[in-house]
Each structure stands twice: as C-alpha cells, then as structure tokens.
N, CA and C of each residue as an Amber inpcrd file, in Angstrom:
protein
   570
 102.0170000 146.5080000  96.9810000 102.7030000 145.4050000  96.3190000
 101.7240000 144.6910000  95.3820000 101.9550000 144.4000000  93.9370000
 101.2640000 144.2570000  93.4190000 101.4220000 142.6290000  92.8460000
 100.5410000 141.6090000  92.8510000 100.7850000 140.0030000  92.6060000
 101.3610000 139.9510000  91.2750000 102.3150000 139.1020000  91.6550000
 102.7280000 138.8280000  90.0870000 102.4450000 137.2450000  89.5770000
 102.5510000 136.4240000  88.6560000 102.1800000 135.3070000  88.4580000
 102.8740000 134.1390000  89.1290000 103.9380000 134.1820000  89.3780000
 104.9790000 133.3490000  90.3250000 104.4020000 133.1080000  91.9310000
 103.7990000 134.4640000  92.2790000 103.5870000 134.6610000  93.3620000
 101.7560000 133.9420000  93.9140000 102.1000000 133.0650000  94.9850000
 100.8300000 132.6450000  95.0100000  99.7650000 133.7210000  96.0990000
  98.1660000 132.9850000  95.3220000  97.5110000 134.0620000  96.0090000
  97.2730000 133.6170000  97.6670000  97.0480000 132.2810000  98.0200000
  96.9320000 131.7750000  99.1130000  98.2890000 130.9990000  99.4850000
  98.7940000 131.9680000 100.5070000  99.4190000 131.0250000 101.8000000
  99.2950000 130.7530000 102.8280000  99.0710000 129.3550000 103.0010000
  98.1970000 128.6190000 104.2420000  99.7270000 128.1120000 105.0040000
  99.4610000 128.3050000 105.9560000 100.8000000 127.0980000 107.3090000
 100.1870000 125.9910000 106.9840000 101.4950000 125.1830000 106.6610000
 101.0390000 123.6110000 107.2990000 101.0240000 123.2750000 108.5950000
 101.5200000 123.3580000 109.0310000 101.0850000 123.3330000 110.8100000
  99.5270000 123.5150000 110.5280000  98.7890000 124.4020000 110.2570000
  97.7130000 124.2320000 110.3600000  96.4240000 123.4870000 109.6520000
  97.0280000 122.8320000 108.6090000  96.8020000 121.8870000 107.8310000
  96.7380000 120.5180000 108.8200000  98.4300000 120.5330000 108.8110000
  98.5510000 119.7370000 109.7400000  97.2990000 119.0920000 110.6240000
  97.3710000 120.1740000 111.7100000  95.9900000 120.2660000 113.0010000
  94.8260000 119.9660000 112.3000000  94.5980000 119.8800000 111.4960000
  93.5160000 119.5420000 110.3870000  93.1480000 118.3920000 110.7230000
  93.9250000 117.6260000 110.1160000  93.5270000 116.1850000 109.8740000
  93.5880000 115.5010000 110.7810000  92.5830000 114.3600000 110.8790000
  92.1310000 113.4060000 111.7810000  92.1220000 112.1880000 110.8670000
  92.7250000 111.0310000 112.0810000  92.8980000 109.7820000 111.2130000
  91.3350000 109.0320000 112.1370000  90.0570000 108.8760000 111.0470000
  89.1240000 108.5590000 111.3200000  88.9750000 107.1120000 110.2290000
  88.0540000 105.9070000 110.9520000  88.3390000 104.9180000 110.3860000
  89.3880000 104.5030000 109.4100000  90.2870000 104.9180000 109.7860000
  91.8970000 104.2780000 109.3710000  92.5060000 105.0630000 108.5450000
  91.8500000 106.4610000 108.1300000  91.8410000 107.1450000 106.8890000
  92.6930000 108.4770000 107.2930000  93.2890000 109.1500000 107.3550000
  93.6840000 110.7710000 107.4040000  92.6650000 111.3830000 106.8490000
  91.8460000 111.8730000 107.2240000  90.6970000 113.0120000 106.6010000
  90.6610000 114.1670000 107.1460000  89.7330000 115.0130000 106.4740000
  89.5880000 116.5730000 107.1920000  88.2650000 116.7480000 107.3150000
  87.5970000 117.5080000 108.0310000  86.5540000 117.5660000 108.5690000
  85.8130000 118.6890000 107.4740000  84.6130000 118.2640000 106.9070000
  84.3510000 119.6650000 105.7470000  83.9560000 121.1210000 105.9470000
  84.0250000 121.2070000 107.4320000  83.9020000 122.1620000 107.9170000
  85.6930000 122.8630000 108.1860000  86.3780000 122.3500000 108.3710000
  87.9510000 122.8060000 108.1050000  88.3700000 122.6000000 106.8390000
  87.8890000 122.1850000 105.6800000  88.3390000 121.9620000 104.6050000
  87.5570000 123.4070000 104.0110000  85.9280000 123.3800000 104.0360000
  85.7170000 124.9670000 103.7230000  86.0580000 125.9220000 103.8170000
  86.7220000 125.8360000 105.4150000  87.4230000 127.0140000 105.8450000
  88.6780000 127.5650000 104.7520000  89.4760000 126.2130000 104.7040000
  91.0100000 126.3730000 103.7270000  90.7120000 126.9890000 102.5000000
  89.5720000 126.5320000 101.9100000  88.6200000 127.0530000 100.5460000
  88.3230000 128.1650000 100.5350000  88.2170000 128.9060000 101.6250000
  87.4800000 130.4570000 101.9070000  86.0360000 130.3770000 100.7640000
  85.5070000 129.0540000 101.4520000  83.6550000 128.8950000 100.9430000
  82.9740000 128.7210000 101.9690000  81.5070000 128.7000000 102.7580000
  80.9060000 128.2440000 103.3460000  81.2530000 126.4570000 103.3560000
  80.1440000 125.8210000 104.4950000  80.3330000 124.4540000 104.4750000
  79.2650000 124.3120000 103.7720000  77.9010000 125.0030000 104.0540000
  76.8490000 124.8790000 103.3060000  77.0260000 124.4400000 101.3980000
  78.0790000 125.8510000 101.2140000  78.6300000 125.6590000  99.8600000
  79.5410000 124.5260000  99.4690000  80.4320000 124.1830000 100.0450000
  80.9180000 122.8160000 100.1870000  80.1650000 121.9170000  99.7740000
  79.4380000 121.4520000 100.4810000  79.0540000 120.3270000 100.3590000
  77.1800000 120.4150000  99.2010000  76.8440000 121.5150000  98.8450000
  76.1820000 121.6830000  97.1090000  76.9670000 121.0610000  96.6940000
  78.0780000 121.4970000  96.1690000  78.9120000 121.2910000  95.3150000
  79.3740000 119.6800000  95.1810000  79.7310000 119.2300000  96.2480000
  80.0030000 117.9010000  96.8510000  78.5310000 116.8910000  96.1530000
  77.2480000 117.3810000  96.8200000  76.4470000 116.9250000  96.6510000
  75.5760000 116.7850000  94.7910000  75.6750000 117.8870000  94.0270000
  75.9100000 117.7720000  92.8180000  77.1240000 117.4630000  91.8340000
  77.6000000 116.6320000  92.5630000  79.2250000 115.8430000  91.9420000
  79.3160000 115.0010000  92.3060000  78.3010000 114.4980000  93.0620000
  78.6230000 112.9430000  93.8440000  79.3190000 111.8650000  93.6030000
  79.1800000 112.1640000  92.1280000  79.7950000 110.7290000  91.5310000
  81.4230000 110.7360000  91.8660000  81.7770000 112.1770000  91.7460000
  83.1190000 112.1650000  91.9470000  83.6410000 111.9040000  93.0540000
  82.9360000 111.7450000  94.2880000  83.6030000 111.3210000  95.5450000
  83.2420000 109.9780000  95.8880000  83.7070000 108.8520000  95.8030000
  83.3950000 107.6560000  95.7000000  83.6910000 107.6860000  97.6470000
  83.1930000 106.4120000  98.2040000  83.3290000 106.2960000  99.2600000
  85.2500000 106.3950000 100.2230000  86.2000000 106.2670000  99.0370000
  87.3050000 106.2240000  99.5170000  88.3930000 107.9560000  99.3460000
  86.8670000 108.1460000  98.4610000  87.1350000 110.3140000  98.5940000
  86.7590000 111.0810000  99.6200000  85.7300000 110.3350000 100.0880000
  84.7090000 111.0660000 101.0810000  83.6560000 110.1500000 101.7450000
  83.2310000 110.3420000 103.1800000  82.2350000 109.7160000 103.7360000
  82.3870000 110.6890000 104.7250000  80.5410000 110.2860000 105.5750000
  79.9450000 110.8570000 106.6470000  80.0220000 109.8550000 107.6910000
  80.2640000 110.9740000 108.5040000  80.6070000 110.0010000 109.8060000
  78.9490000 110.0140000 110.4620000  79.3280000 109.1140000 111.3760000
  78.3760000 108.5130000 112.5560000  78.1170000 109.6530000 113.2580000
  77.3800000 109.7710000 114.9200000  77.2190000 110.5300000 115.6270000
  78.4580000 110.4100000 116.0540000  78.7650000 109.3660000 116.2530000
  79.7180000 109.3410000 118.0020000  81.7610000 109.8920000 117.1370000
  81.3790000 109.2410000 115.9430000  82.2290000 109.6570000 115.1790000
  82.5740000 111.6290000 115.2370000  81.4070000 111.9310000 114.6740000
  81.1760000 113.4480000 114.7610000  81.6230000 113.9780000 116.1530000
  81.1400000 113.3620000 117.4280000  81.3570000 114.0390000 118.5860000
  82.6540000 113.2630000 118.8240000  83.9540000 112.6270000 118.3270000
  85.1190000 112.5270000 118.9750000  85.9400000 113.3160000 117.9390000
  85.5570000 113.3210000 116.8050000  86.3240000 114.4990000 115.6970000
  85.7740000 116.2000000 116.2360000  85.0450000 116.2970000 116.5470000
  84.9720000 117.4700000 117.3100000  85.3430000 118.0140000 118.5060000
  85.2770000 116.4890000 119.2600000  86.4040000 117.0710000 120.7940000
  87.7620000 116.8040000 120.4400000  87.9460000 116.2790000 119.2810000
  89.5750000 116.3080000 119.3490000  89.9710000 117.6010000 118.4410000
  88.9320000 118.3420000 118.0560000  89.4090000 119.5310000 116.4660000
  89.5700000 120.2220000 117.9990000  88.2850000 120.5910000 119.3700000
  88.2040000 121.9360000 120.1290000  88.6620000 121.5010000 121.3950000
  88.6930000 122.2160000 122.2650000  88.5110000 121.7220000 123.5540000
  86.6280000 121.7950000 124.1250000  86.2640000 122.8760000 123.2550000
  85.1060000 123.2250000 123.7780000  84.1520000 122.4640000 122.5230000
  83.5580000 121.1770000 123.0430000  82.9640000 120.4930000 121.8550000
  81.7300000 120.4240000 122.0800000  80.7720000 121.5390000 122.9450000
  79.4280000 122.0070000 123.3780000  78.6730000 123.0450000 122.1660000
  77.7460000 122.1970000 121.7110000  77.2650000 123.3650000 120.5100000
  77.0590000 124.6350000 121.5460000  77.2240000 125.8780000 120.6080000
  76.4350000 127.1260000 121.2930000  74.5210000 127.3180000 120.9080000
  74.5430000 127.9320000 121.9120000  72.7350000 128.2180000 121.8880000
  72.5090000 129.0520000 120.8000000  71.1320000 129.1070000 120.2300000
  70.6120000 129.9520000 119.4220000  70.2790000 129.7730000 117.4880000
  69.6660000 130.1440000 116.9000000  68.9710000 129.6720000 115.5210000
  71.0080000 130.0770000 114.9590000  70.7820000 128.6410000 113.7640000
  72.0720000 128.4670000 112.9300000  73.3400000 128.3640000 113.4670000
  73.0440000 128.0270000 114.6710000  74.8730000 128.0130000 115.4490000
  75.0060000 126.5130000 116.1210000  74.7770000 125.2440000 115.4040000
  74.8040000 124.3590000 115.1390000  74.6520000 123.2700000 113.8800000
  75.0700000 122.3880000 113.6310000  75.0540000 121.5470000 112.2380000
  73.8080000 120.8340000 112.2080000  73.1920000 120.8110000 111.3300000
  71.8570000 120.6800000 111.2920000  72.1020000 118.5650000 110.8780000
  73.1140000 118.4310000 109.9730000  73.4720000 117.2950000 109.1700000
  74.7880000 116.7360000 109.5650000  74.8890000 115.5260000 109.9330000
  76.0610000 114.9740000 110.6170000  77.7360000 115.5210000 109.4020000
  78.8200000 115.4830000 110.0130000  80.2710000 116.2070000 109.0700000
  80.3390000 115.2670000 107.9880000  80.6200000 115.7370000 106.8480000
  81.5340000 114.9760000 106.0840000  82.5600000 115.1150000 106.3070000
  83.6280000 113.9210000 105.5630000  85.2770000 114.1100000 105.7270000
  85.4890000 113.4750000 104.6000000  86.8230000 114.2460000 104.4500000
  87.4510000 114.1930000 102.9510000  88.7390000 113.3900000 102.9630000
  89.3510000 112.2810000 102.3270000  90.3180000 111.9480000 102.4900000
  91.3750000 113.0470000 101.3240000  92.5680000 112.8850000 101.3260000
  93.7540000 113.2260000 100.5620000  93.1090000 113.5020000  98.9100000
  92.7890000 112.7090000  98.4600000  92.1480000 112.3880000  97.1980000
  90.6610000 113.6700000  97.0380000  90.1230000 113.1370000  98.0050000
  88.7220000 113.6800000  98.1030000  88.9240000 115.5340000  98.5090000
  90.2590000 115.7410000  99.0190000  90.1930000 117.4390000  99.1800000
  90.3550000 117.8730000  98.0180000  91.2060000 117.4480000  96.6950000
  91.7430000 117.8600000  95.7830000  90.4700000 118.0080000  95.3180000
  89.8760000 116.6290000  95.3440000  88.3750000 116.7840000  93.9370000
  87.2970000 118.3090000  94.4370000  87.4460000 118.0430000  95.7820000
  86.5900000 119.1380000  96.4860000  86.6930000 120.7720000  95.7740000
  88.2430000 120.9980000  95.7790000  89.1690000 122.0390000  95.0360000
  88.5520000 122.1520000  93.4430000  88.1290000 121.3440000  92.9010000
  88.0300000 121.2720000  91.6800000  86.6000000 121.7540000  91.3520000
  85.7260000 120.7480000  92.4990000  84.3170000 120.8230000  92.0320000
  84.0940000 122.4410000  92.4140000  84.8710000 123.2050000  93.4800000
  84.5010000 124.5850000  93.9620000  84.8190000 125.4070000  92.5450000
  85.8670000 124.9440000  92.0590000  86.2550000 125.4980000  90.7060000
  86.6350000 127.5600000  91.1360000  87.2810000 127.4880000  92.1640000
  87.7900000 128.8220000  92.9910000  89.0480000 129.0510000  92.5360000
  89.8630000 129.3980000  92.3410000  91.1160000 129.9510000  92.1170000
  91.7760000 129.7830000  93.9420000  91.1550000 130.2110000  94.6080000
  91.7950000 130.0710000  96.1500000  91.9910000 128.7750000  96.6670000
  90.4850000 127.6810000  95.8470000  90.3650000 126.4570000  96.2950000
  91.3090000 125.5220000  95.6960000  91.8020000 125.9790000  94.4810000
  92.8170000 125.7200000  94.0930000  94.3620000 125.5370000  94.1950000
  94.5990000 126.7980000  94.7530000  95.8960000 126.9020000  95.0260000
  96.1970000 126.1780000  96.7740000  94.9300000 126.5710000  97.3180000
  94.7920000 125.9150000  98.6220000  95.3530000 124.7620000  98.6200000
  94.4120000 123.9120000  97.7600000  94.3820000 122.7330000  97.7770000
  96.4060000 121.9750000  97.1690000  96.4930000 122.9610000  96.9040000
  98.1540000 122.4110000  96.8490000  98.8020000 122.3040000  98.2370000
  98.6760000 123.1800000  99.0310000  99.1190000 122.6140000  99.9230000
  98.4390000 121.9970000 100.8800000  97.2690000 122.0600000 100.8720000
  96.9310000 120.5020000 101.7620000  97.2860000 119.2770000 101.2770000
  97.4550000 119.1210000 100.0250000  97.9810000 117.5880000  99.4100000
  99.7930000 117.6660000 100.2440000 100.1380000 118.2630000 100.1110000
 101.7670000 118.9280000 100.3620000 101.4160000 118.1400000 101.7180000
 101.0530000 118.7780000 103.0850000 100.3950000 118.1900000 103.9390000
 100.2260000 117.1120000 104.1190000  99.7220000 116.3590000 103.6790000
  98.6920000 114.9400000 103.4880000 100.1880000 114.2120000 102.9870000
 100.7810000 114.3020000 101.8290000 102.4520000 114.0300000 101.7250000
 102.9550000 114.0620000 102.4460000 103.5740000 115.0390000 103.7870000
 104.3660000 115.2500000 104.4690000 104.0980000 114.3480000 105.4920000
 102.6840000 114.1960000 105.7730000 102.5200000 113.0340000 106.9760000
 102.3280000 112.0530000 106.4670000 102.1450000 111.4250000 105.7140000
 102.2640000 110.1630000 104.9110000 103.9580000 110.2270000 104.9720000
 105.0470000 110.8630000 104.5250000 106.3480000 110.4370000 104.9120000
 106.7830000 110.0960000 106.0240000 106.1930000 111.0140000 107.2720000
 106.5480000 110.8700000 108.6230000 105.9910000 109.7720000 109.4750000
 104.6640000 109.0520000 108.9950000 104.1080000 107.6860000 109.2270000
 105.4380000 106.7280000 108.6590000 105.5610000 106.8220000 107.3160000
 106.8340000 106.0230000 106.6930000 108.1550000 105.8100000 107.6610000
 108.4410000 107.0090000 107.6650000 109.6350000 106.9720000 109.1370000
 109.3260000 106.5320000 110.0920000 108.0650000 106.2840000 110.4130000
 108.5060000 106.1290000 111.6860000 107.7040000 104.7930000 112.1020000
 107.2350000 104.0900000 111.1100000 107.1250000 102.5270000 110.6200000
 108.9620000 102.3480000 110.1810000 109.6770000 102.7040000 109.6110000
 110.9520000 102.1360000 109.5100000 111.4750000 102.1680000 110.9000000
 111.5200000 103.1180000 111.4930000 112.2220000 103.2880000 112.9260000
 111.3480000 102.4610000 113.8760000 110.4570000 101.6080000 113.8710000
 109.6130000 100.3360000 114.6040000 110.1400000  99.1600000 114.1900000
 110.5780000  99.0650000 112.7700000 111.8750000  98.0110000 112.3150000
 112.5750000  97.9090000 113.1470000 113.0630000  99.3810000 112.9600000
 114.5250000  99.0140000 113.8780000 114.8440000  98.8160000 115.1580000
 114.0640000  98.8940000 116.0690000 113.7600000  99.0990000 117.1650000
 112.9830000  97.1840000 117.3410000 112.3630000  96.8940000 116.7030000
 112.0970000  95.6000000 116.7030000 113.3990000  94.3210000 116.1800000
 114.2780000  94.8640000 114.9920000 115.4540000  94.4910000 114.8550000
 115.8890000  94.7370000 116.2670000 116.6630000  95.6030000 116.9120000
 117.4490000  95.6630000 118.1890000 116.7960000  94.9960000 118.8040000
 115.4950000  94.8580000 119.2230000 114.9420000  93.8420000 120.5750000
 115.3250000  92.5790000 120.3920000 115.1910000  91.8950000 118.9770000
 115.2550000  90.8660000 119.3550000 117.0620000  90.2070000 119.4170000
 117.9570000  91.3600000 118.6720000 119.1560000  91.1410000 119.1250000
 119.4810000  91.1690000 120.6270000 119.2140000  92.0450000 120.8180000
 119.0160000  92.2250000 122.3840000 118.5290000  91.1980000 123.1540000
 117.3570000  90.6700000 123.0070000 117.1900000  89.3380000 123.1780000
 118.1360000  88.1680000 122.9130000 118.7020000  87.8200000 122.0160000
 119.4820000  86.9600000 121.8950000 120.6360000  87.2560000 122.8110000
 121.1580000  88.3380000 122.5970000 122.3760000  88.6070000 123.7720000
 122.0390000  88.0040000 125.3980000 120.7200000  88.3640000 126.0120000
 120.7910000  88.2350000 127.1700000 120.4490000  87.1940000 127.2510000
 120.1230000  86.0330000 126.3070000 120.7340000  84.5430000 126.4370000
 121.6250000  84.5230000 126.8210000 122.3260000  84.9340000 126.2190000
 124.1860000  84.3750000 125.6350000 124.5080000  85.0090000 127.1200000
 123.8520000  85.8220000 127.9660000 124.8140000  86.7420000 128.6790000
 124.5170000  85.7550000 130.4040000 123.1090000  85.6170000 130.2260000
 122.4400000  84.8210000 131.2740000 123.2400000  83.2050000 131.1220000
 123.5070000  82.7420000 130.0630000 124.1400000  81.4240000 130.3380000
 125.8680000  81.6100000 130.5140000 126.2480000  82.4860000 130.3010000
 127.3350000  82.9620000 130.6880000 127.5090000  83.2070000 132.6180000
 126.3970000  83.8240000 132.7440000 126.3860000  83.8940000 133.9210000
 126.3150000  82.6020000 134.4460000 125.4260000  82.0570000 134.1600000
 124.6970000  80.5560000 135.0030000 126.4510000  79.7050000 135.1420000
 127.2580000  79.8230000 134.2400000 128.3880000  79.3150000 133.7070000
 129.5380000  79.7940000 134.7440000 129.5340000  81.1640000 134.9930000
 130.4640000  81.1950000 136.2230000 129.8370000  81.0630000 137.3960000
 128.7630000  80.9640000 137.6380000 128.0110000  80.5990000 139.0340000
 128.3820000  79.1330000 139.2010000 128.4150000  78.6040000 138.3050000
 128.9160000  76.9520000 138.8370000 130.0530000  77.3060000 139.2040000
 130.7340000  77.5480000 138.4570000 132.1410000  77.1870000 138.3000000
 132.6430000  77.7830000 139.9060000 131.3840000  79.2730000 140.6380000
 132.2870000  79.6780000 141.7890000 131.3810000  78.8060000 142.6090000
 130.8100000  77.8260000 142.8290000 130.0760000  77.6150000 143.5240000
 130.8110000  76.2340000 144.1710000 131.0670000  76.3380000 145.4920000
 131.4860000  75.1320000 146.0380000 130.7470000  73.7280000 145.9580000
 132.0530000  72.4440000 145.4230000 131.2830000  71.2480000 145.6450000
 130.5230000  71.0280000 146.8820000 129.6470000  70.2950000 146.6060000
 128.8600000  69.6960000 147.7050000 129.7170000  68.8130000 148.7660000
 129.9880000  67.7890000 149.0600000 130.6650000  66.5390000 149.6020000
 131.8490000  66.2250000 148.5330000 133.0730000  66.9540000 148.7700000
 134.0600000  66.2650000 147.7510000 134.9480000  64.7000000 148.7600000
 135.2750000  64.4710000 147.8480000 135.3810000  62.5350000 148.6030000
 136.6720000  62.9430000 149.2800000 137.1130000  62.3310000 150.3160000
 137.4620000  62.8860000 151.1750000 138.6390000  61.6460000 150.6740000
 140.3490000  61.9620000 150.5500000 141.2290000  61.3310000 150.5880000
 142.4460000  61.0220000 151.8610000 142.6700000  60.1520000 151.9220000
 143.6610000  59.6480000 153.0520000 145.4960000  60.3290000 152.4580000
 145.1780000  61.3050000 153.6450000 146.8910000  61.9320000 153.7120000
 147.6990000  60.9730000 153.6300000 149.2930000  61.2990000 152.9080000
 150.1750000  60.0940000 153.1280000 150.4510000  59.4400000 151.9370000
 151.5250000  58.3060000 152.3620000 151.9900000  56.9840000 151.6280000
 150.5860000  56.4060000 151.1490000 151.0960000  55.7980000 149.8590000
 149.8390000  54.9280000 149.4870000 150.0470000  54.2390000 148.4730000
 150.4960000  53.0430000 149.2620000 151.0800000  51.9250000 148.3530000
 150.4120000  51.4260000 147.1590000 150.9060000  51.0010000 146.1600000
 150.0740000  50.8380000 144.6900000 149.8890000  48.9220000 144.6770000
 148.4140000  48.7800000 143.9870000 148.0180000  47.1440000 144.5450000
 148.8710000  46.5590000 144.1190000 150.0460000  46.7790000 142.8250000
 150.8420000  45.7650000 142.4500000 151.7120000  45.2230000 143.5290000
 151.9950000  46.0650000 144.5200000 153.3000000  45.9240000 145.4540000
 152.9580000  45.2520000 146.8810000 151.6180000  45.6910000 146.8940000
 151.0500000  45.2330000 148.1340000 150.8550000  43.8000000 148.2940000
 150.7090000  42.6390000 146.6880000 150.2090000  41.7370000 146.3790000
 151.9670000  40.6620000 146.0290000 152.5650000  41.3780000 146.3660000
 153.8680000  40.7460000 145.8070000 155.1090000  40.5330000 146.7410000
C-alpha cells in the first residue's frame, strides 16, 4: 500500500496521549521523555533542540520540575518508579515538561515531518481534555444549583413538618369547663 498525500504518516491513539499527560503545578503537561517518544526522537535529542531554542519556550511552554516533582510524575506515568541498575539506564538531569503550547513548539524546533504530524494530535488531545474539564466544571454548576435548591426545599419541608407536629400534638392542661346550664350574667343580676 502505497501513502498518498491525504493519508497521514503517523497515527498515534489518543488514549495514549491521553495517559500522557499529567496535571503538574496546575498545568496539563507531558513529560519530555513521553513527548520524545510521540516524536520518534531521543530525549537526549529533545531537549538540544529545546535547549538551542530556548527562547522559544518561555516558562508557560515548558519548565523543569523539582526532585520530588520528578519522582511523583514518574510513579504516576509507571507502577515501577525504581531506576534500573547499570551505565545510561537512568536520567542523568531532572524531566522537563511541556505544556499544550510548548509540545507544538517542540514539533517545530525538531523540524521532523513525524514530529509534526504527531504533534497534531497531541494538541487534538490537550483540546479534548480541556473540553471534558469544561463539562464537567458545568456539571459542578449544576449539581451546586440542585444543592442549594434542595436545600431550600428541606426548609420548606422541615417547617412543614414542625407544622403538623403541633397541630397532632395534644394540649397540655386544656381549661376544664362545667357540664350543663349556664346562666348568662345579665339574668342572674335581674
């Protein structure tokens, strides 16, 4: 089967895009070691590139995380977040991470044809959960709308109650009247 121009050269799952991203200091980012991967470049190469373009990743394109940062984005990417033993099978330099903005430029500075087309659908991605945050901040509306209706009702429902609880609730001492005739003072006096 031979490519035709319509036809793209990289198709990536979003699902696995998806699994990508980590919301690290408040941000959705990707780790540049999963962002190389999507690139089909080294990380080493990554981040040359990154590093002779600097200007282009301003702090809200890209930043390096902390240690402790690094080791909770790594136990949450693996289960197994134990470097392995032996020369080059560990990161010598704490991760970068790329926000939404900062994968595209990444795509650009690689100047790849793969990193390119890649990079369409990780933005696609990065869109799709940016809508589904949207939803589901509207559906916390609504759900905060209903509570406090809901609230108001079980006023209305609790004094309703309180309202037939009197009403079945026997007087205390009702005044006690004399059975019988009971002459009126005009008649008694006359």
């Amino acid at each position: 089967m031979t490519k035709t121009a319509a036809q793209p050269l990289a198709v990536v799952p979003l699902e696995r895009i998806e699994r990508a991203i980590l919301l690290i200091r408040g941000h959705k980012v990707m780790l540049d070691s999963d962002l190389a991967g999507l690139y089909g470049v080294t990380v080493k190469r990554l981040n040359e590139q990154v590093k002779r373009n600097r200007d282009r990743f301003p702090e809200d394109f890209m930043f390096q995380l902390t240690q402790e940062e690094a080791l909770e984005a790594l136990a949450l990417r693996s289960q197994d977040a134990t470097l392995k033993k032996g020369r080059g099978r560990h990161r010598k330099y704490l991760p970068h991470v790329f926000t939404e903005h900062g994968a595209l430029m990444a795509a650009n500075v690689l100047n790849s044809k793969r990193a390119t087309e890649v990079s369409v659908f990780v933005i696609r991605t990065f869109v799709r959960l940016r809508h589904v945050l949207a939803s589901h901040k509207e559906l916390a509306v609504k759900f905060a709308e209903l509570e406090h209706k809901v609230g108001k009702h079980d006023e209305a429902i609790r004094s309703i109650v309180a309202a037939i609880r009197d009403l079945m609730a026997e007087p205390d001492d009702p005044p006690k009247e004399r059975l019988g005739f009971k002459p009126s003072k005009a008649r008694a006096k006359g």
